[in-house]
Each structure stands twice: as C-alpha cells, then as structure tokens.
N, C-alpha and C positions, 0 to 999 in steps of 0.2 A: 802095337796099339798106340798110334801115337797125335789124334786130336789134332794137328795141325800145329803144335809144338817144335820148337827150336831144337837143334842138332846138339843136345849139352852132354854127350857122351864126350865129346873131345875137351872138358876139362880132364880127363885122365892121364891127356898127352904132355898137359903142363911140364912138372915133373913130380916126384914120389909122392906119394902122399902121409906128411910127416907134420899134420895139424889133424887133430881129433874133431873139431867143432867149429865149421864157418858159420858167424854169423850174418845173416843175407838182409840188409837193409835197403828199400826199394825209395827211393826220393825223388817225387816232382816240384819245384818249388816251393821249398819246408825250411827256406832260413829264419822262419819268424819261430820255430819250435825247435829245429834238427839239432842245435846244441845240447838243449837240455834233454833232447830223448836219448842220444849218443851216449852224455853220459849218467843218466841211467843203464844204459844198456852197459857201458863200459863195467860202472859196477857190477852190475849183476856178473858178467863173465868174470869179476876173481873168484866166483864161486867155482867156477872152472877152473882155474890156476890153481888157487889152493889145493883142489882134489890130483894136480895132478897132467890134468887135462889140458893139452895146448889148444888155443883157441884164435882164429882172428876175425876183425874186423869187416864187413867189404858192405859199400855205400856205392848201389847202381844210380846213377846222377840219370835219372830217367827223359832229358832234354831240357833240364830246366833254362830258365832266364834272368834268375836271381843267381843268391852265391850260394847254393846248396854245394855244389862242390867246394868250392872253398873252403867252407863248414867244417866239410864231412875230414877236406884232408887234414886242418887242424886237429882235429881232434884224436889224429893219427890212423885213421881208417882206408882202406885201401879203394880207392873210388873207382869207378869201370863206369863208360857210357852205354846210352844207349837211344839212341836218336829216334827210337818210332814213341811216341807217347803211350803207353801201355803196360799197365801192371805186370801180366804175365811176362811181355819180353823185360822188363826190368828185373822180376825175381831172375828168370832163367837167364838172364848175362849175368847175373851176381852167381848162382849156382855154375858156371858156366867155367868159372872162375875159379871158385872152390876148392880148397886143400882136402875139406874133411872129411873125416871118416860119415860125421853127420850135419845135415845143413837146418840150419834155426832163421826163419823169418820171421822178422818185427817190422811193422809200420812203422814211418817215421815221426807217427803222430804219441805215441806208445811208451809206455816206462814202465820195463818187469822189473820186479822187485829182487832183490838176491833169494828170496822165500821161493818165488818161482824157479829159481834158475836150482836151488838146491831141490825140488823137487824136477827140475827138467832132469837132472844126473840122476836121482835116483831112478826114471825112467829109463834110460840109455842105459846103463850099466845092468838093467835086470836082465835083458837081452829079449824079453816076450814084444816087446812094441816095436813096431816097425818105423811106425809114423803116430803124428798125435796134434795136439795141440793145448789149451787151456780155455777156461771161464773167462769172462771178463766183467770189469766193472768201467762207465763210463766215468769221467772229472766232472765237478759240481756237481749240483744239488736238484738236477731237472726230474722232476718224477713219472715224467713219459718216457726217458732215459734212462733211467732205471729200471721201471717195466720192461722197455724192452732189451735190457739187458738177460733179466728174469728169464724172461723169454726164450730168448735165442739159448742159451745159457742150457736150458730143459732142451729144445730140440738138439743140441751139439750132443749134448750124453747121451742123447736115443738116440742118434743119426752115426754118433762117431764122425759129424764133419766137423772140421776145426775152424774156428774162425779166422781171416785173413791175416788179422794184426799180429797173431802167434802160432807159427805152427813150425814144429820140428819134424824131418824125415833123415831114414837113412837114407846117405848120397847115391847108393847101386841104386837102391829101390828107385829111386826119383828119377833115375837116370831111366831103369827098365820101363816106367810107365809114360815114360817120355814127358817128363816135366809140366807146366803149365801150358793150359791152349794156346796160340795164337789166336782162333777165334771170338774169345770171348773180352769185354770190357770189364766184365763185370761178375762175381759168383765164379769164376775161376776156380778159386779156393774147394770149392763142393766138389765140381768137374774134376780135378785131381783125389779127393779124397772116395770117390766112388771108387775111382779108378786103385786106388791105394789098398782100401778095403780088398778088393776082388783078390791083390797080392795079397794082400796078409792072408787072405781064408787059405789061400795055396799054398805056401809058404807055412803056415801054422802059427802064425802071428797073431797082434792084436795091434786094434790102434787106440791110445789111448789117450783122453780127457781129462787133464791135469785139473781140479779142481778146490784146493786149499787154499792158493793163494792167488787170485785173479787178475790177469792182466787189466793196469789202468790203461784205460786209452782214451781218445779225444773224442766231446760229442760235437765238434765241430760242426755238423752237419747240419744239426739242430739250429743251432745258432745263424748260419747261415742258408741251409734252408726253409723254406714254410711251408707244413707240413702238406698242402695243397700240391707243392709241387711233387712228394714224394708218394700220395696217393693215386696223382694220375699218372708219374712213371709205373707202379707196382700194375695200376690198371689196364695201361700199354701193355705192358709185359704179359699179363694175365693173357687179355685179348690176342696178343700177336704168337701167343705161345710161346715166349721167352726169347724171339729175334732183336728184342729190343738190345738184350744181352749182349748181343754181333755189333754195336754199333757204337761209337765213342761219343757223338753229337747224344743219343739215347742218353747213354749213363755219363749223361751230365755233370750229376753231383762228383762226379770221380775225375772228371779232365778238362772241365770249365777253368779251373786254376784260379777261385776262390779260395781265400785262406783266410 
C-alpha cells in the first residue's frame, strides 16, 4: 500500500539499529527560528536520556537558500538533504535515515516542552500505540488562532489524525505503510494517519492523542497571510475536490518561502 511514497525501507540497511528515538525535523528556510526550535527540542529529548532512552537528532535541510543547514549542524544535529521542495520527501529522507526503534516529527517552527516529551515515553513504553500525536497551542495572543487551534484540537481526538508539527510512529510501522505521499503538498499528515489507523485496527493497536501538555507552534501563517487568501485556497480545494492538495504553486502558504 504505498501512495506514491519514497522507498524508506532501506534505512534498515544503514546499520544495527542501536538508537531508540530519532527525532525527524523537516527544514525549508527556517534560520530566522531553527535555533531556538532545535533547542527546545534538544531539551525536551533529555527527557529521553534521563529515562534511559538513546535518542538522535536528524534536520532534513529540505533545499533551502539560507543557512538552515548550517543551524541545524551547529546545534549538533545530523542534517540530510533533500533537493525536491516538499514536506513529505523531507520527513521521509530524515526517516530514511533513522536509527530508531521510533521516529518523532517536529516542525521547525515548533517547541515541545519536556511535559510533552515525558508524556511522549510514557506513550512508547505502554506498547498499546502504534502511532500518535498531540494537541496544540499557537504563540501570541491572536484569537482566530486560538479558536482554531480549539478546533483542530476536537477533530484530532475524534479523528485520531495527528497534526503535522508533532507526530510520533513506530519505525516498522511507517515503513509497512510506506511513509508519507509523494503526491501530496499539503495534509500529508492525515493521508498517513488514515493509513496508520487501518494498521493499528489490524495489529490491535491504538493511536494515540497526547493531550496534557500541547505543542507550541508558530501562527506564522496568520501573520503572514490574509485570511482572504486562505478562504479561497480551502474554497479551490473544496471545489476541485482536494487536487489543489497535488500541487506546490496551490499550497502556497507552505513553499512560497515566506517567513
């Protein structure tokens, strides 16, 4: 079953697999934020150390034109490229790559907190979840971005989809369902977790919705777009029956490379 997704079964050929938790950070020209997300994130993973748990780093430099790379490797992260502009092949060359036993993707717009991460372990360790993700909350004080944080927030729980900026699976499993689309610019994230779900019913799994401690992440979008523009994409989409989705010129707000 495998969407149009990248071949990431040959990260297994690397060699042994003797890291418990890669963390998968995807980056399109994100130097104006990538340091401070890094190390939020850094912290969060000694929640990992502490328990135990080996953990690394990995920063898909997704073609940028700034110094995200550069960033990323300061800050002692293991960077991989990935020359086609696109979310899904930037997660999947970072999973691609992969030591661990399970792979955690964060935006590089994004800062978990150690609250999350000690709730990510006790996730992983129960052995019932397959895959998951968490809540989230936007930065500042916008209150259309809030709502629809609300929002999103209610359908993730009902849906068991997890949102982009956070979401942990195990590494077979992502592998068996064959990773993210290559078709898609955009909602990726759902396309995989549909697909996740179907394993877990099989499997006797669950996937699960971290909800205590919510990921901050950036309402950048807000800021930089108006909201005019994001009603007649949703209304494209609507009308074209989600082809918009296929297309990178479409989902604009995602590879225009406004920051």
């Amino acid at each position: 079953m495998n969407t149009g997704s990248v071949d990431v079964t040959r990260a297994e050929t690397y060699h042994p697999v003797t890291t418990r938790v890669s963390v998968i950070v995807p980056a399109f020209n994100e130097e104006q934020g990538l340091a401070a997300a890094l190390r939020s994130i850094r912290q969060a993973m000694e929640v990992l150390d502490a328990a135990g748990w080996r953990s690394e780093l990995i920063v898909c430099d997704n073609n940028s034109t700034d110094r995200t790379a550069d960033i990323a490797r300061a800050a002692g992260a293991r960077v991989v490229f990935e020359p086609i502009n696109q979310i899904s092949r930037a997660r999947n060359a970072g999973a691609a790559v992969a030591r661990g036993d399970w792979l955690v993707f964060v935006d590089a717009d994004s800062h978990p907190s150690a609250e999350l991460f000690v709730a990510l372990l006790g996730a992983l360790r129960s052995g019932r979840a397959i895959a998951g993700g968490s809540t989230l909350c936007f930065d500042g004080t916008d209150m259309l971005m809030a709502t629809m944080a609300r929002v999103w927030n209610a359908i993730s729980r009902c849906t068991r989809w997890a949102a982009g900026s956070f979401m942990f699976c195990e590494s077979v499993a992502f592998r068996e369902v064959g990773g993210f689309s290559r078709e898609l610019y955009a909602t990726e994230e759902i396309d995989l977790f549909r697909r996740l779900k179907q394993l877990a019913r099989r499997r006797g799994r669950t996937i699960e919705i971290l909800r205590g401690h919510p990921l901050r992440t950036s309402a950048r979008k807000a800021r930089l777009y108006t909201w005019q523009e994001a009603v007649r994409f949703i209304g494209r989409t609507l009308v074209r029956r989600g082809r918009t989705l296929r297309s990178a010129e479409e989902c604009f707000s995602w590879y225009d490379g406004r920051r």
